[in-house]
C-alpha positions as CSV (number, residue, x, y, z in Angstrom):
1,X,60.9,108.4,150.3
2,X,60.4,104.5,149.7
3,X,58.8,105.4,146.5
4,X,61.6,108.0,145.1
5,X,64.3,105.2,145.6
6,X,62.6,103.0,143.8
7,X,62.4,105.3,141.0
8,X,65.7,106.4,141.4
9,X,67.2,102.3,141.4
10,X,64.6,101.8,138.1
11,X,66.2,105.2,136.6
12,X,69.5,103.7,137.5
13,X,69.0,100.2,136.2
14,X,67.8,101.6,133.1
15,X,71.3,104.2,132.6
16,X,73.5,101.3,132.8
17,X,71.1,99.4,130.8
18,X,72.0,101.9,128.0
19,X,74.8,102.3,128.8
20,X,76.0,99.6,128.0
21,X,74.6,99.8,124.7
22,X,76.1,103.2,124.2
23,X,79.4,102.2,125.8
24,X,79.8,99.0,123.7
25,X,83.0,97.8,122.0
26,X,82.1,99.2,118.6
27,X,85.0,100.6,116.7
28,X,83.5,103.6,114.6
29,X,85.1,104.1,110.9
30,X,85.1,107.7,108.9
31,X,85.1,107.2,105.3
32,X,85.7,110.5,103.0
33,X,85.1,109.7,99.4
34,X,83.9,111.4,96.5
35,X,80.8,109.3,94.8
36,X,77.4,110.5,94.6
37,X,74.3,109.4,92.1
38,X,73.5,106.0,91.7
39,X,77.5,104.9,92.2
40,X,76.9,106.3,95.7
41,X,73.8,104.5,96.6
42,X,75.5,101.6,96.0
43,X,77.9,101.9,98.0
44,X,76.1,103.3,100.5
45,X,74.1,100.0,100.1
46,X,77.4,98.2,101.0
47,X,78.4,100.2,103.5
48,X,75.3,99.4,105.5
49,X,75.7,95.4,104.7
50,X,78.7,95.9,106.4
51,X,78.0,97.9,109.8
52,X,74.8,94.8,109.7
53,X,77.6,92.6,109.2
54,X,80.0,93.5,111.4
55,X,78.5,94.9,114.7
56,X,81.7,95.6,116.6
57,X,82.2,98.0,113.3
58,X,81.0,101.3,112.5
59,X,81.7,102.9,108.9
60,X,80.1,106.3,108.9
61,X,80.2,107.9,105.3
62,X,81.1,111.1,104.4
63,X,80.7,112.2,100.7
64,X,82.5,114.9,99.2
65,X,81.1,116.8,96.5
66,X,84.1,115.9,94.2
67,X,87.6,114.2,94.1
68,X,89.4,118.1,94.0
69,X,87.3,118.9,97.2
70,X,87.9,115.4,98.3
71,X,91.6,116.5,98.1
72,X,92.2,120.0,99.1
73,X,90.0,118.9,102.4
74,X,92.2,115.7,103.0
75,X,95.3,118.2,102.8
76,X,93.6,120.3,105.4
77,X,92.9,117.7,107.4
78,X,96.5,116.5,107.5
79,X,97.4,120.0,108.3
80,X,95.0,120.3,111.4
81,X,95.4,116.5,112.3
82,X,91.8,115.7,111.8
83,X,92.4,113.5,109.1
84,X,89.5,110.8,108.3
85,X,90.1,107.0,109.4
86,X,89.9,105.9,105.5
87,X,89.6,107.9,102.5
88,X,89.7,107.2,98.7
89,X,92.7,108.7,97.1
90,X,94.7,108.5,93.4
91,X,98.1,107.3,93.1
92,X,99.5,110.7,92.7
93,X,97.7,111.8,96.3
94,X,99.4,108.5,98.0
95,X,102.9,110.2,97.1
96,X,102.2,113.3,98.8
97,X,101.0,111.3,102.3
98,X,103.8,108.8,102.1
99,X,106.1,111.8,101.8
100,X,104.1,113.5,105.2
101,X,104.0,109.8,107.3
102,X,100.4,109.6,107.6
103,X,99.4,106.8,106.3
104,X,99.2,103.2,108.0
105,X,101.0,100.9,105.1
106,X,98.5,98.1,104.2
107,X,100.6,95.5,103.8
108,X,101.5,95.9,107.7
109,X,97.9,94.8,108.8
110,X,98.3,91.9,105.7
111,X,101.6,90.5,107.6
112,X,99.7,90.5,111.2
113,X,96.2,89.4,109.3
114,X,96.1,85.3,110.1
115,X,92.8,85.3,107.4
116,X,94.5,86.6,104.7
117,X,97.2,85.0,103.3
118,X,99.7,84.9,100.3
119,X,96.8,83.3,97.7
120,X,94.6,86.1,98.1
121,X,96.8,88.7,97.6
122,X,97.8,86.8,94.5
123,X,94.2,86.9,93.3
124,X,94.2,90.9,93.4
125,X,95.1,91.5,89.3
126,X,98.4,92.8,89.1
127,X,97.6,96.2,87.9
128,X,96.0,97.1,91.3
129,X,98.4,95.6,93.3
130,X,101.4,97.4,91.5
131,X,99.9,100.6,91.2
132,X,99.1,100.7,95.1
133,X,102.8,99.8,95.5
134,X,105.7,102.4,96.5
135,X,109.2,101.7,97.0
136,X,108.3,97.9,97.6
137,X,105.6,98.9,100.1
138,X,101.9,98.3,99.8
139,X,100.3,101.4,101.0
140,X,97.0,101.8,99.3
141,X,94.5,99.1,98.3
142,X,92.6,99.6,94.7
143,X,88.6,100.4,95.7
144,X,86.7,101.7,92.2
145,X,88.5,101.6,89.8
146,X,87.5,101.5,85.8
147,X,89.0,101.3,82.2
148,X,87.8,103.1,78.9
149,X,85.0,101.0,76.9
150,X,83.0,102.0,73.9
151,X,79.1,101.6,73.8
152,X,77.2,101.4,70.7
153,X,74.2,101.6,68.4
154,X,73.9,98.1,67.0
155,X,70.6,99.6,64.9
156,X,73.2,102.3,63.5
157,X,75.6,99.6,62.9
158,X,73.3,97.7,61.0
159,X,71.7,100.1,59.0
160,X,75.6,101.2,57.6
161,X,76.5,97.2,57.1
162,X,78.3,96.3,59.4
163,X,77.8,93.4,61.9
164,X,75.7,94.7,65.1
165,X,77.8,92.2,67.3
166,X,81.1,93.6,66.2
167,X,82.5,96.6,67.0
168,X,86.0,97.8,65.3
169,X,89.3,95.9,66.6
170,X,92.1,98.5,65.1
171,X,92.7,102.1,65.1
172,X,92.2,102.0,61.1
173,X,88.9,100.0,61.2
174,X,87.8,102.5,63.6
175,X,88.6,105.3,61.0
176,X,86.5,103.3,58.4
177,X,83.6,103.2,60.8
178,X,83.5,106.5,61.4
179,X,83.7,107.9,58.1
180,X,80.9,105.3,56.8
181,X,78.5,106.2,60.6
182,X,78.9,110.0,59.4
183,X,76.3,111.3,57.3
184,X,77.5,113.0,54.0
185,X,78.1,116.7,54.3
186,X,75.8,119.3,52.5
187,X,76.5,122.6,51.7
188,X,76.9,124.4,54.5
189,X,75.5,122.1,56.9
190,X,76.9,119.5,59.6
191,X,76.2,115.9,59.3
192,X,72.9,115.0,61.3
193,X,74.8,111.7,62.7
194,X,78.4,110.9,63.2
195,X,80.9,108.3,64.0
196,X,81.3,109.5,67.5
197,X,82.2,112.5,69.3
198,X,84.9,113.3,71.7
199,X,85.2,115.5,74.9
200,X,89.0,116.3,75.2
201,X,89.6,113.5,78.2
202,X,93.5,113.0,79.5
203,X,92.6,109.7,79.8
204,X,91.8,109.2,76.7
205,X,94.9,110.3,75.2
206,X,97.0,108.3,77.9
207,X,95.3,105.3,76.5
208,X,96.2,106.2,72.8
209,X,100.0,107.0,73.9
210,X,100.4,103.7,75.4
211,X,98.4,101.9,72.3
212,X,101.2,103.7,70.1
213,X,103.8,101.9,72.2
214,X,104.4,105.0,74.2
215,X,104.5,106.2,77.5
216,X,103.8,109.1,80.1
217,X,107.2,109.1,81.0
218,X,110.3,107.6,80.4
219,X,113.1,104.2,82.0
220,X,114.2,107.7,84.1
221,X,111.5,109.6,85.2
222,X,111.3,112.1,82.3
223,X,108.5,113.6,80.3
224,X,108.1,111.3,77.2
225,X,104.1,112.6,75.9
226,X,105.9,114.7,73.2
227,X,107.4,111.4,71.5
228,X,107.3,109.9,68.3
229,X,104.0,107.6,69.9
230,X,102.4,110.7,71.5
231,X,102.6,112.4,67.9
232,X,101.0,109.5,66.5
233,X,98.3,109.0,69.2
234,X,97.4,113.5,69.0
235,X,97.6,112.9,65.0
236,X,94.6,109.7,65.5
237,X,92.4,112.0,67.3
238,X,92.8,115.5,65.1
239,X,92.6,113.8,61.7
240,X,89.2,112.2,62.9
241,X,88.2,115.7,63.9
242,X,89.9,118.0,61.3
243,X,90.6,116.0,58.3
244,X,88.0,113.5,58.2
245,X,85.3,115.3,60.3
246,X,83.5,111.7,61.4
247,X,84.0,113.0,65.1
248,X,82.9,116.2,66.7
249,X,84.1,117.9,69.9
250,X,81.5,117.8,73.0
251,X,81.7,119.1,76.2
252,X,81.1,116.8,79.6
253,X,77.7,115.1,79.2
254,X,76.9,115.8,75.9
255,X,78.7,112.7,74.0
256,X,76.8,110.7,76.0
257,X,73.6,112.3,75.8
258,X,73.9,112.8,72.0
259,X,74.9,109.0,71.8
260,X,71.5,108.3,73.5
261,X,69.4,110.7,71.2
262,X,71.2,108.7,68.1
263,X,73.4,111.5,66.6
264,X,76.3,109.5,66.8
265,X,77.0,105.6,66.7
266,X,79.5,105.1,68.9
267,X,80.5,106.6,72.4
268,X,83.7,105.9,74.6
269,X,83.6,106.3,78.0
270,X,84.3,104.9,81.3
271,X,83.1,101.5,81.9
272,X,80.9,102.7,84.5
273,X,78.8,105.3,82.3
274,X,76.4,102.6,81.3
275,X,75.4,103.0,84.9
276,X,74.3,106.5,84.3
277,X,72.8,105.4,80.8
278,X,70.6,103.2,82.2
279,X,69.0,106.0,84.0
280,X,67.6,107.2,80.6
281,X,65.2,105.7,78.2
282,X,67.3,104.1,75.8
283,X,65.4,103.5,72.2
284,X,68.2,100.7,70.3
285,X,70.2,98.0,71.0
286,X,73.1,98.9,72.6
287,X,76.3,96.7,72.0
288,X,79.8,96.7,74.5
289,X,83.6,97.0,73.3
290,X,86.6,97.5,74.1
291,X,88.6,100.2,72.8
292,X,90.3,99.2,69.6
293,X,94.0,98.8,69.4
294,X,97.1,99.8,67.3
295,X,100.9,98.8,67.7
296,X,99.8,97.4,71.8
297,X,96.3,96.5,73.3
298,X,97.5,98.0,76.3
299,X,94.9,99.4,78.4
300,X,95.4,102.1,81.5
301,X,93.3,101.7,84.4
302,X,91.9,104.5,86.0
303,X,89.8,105.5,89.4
304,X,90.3,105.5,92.6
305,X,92.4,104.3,95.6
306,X,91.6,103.8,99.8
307,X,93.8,104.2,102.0
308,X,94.4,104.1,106.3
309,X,95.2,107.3,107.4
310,X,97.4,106.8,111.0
311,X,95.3,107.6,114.2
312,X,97.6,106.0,116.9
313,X,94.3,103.6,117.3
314,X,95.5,100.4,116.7
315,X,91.8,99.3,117.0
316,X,90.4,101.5,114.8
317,X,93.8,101.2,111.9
318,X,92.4,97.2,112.2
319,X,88.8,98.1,111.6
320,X,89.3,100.2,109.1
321,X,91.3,97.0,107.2
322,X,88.7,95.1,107.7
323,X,86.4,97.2,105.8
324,X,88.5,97.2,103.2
325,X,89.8,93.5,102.7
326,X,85.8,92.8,103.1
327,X,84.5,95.3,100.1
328,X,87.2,93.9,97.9
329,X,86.5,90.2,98.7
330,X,85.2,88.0,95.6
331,X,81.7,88.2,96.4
332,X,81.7,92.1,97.4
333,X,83.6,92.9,94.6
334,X,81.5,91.3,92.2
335,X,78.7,92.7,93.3
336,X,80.5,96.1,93.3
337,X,81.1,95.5,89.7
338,X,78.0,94.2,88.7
339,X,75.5,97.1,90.1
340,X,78.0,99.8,89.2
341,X,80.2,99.0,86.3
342,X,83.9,99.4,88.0
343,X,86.0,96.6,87.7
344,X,86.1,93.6,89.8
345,X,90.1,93.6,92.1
346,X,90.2,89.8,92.1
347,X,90.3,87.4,89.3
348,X,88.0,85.1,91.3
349,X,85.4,87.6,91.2
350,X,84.9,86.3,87.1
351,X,84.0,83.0,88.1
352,X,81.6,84.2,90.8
353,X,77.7,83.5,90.4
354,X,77.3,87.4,90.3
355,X,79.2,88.3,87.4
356,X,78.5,85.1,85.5
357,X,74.4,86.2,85.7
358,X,75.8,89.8,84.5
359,X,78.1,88.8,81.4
360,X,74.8,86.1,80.5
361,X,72.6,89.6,80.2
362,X,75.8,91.6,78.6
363,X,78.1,88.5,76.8
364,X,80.0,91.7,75.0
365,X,81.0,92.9,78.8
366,X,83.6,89.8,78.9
367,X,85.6,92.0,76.1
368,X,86.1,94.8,78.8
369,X,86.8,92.9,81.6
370,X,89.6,91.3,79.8
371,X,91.3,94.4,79.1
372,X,92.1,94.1,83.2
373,X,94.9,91.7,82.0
374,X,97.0,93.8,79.9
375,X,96.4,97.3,82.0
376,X,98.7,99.7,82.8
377,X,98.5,102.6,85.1
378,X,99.4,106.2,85.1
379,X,102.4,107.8,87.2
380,X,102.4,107.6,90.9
381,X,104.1,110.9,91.3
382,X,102.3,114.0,93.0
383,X,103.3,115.8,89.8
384,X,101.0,114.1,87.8
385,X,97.8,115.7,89.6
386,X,99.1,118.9,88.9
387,X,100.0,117.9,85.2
388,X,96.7,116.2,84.2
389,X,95.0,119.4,83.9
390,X,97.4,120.8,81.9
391,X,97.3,118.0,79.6
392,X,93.8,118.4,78.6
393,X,94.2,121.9,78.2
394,X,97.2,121.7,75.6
395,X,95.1,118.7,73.7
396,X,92.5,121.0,73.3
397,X,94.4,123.9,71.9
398,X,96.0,121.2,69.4
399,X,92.5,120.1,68.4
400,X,91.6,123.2,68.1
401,X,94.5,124.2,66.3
402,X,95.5,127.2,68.0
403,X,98.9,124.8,68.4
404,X,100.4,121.7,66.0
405,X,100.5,118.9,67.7
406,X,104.0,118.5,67.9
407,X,103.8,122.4,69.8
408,X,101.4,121.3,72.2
409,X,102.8,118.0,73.5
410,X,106.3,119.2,73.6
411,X,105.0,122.4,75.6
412,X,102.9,120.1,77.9
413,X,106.1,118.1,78.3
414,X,108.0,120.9,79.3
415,X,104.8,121.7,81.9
416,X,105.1,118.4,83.4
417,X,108.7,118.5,83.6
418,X,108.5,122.0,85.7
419,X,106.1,120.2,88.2
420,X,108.6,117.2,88.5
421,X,111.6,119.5,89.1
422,X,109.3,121.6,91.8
423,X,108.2,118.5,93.8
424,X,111.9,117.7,94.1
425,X,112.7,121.0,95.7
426,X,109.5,120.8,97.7
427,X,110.8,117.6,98.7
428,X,114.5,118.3,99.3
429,X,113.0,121.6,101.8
430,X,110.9,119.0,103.9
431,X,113.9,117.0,104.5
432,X,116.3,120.2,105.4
């Protein structure tokens, strides 16, 4: 009997032993986002120098195989109340959670946060801080985000002429480029190398319309793709294609991959698909631009938000803030930017030891960085999801030419300004 209590204290002790490292104060995170490949092993990378970090925090990943999934489970999740702690989201999405109440607004936890003050906020650059803003309220917080950049074949380059160390600074230069990077046409065969190539990318465009001196929509809300600029930014890319045929249309992955096997001598893409380049072998010196520029230099940001979904745990809403103001920090966010390629949030992340090693291996990276200080960002509204889609589908009939341009942007218009007016009465029926 002796024997069997002292077995049963020893089993005791050793419970609450455990238990108290199972009953600990740790404060566990869910984080839904949508990154995968070598982007995802980064941040999975950073997620783990956080929880070693931080051991009263938890931040347990969750990857989602893509951003739609990402959202069509958030908006189930909302439904059922099961929503994650954090999650990344797109301006657009933010609209339709403000709009529900289930968000914790970030610049609550700023105003109760005695570490950070009014100077760091300041060091965020503008563009993320105004396109996380709604109604005067900061509700999401800017996590990866990226602008267009061109990447290419300074052996291409030199062979045609022109300096290996400069890349075209004008819409018109660019032209030129092209048409002198294209191979002459023979008889009933297609150039073997090209200018460039293009996959029909919303982005893109949205980049073009606001070099033009346009705009996705208009001082009052309306549809303003189908103006004089958007003509002029559809015309750029269809006399490239159609008239000058320097630039052929490719579909996903193959611009880049034909950009790698030298067929054409000059790629745009996100900033971060150098990451997935330097996967593959990669036989020429490879230079770094920004895009060129027209009538504005004017360059729209893309990529994704984070936001604090409400759980009535004040503990767990704090944690979750602290995740976030660390990862966008100056040294996490250089190092984010560094290994993957998005852009750094803070200004202060430039002068950082990080990025400075970086832009001494890639100078010509400084270029695309820059374009940070003259960004722009696409509309906020939950219409805009919807419309993107439809965007891309109406350039591609234009480029095609199965529409003029002038048909396809005013009909895309017209799309966008059917979503608009159904939000409004999705919105006026919430509030009934």
């Amino acid at each position: 009997m002796r024997k069997m209590l002292i077995l049963l204290l020893i089993s005791l002790l050793a419970l609450t032993s455990c238990g108290k490292v199972l009953s600990s104060n740790k404060v566990k995170v869910t984080f839904w986002h949508g990154l995968s490949g070598p982007l995802g092993d980064v941040l999975n990378e950073m997620i783990r120098d956080f929880n070693r970090t931080h051991p009263d925090i938890e931040v347990i990943s969750n990857p989602i195989s893509s951003y739609n999934a990402l959202s069509q489970k958030l908006m189930a999740s909302i439904q059922a109340k099961k929503q994650p702690d954090i999650s990344q989201v797109f301006e657009s999405w933010t609209s339709k959670y403000i709009e529900a109440d289930v968000l914790v607004p970030i610049d609550s936890l700023i105003a109760s946060d005695q570490n950070f003050g009014k100077a760091d906020l300041e060091d965020y650059y503008p563009v993320f801080i105004n396109s996380n803003t709604f109604a005067g309220r900061i509700m999401s917080f800017p996590f990866n985000k990226s602008v267009r950049a061109y990447f290419y074949n300074k052996d291409a380059f030199y062979r045609a002429g022109f300096d290996p160390n400069s890349f075209p600074r004008t819409w018109e230069e660019f032209s030129t480029y092209c048409m002198k990077l294209t191979d002459p046409a023979k008889p009933g065969e297609k150039p073997e190398h090209y200018g460039t190539n293009y996959a029909v990318n919303e982005w893109q465009f949205i980049n073009l319309l606001y070099q033009a001196g346009g705009s996705v929509l208009d001082a009052n809300g309306k549809p303003a793709l189908n103006s004089s600029q958007g003509l002029e930014a559809l015309n750029f890319i269809t006399n490239l294609i159609n008239r000058d045929k320097s630039v052929y249309v490719v579909n996903g992955y193959e611009g880049q991959n034909d950009f790698l096997a030298g067929k054409v001598a000059m790629y745009e893409g996100s900033s971060v698909s150098i990451t997935h380049m330097r996967q593959e072998p990669i036989n020429f010196a490879m230079g770094f631009a920004p895009l060129p520029t027209h009538k504005t230099n004017l360059s729209a940001v893309s990529g994704a938000n984070i936001v604090i979904f409400r759980s009535g745990n004040s503990k767990r809403e704090r944690a979750a803030w602290e995740f976030i103001k660390w990862f966008t920090d100056t040294e996490q966010t250089a190092k984010w930017s560094a290994k993957t390629c998005y852009m750094p949030v803070r200004r202060s992340a430039m002068a950082s030891k990080t990025l400075q090693d970086f832009l001494t291996e890639f100078p010509q990276f400084q270029a695309i960085f820059d374009q940070l200080e003259v960004a722009v960002y696409e509309p906020q509204i939950p219409a805009w999801f919807k419309a993107r889609p439809e965007l891309k589908g109406y350039l591609e009939k234009a480029i095609s030419q199965k529409l003029t341009n002038k048909e396809a942007l005013d009909q895309c218009a017209a799309k966008l300004a059917e979503l608009i007016a159904e939000d409004a009465r999705s919105a006026a029926r919430a509030k009934d």
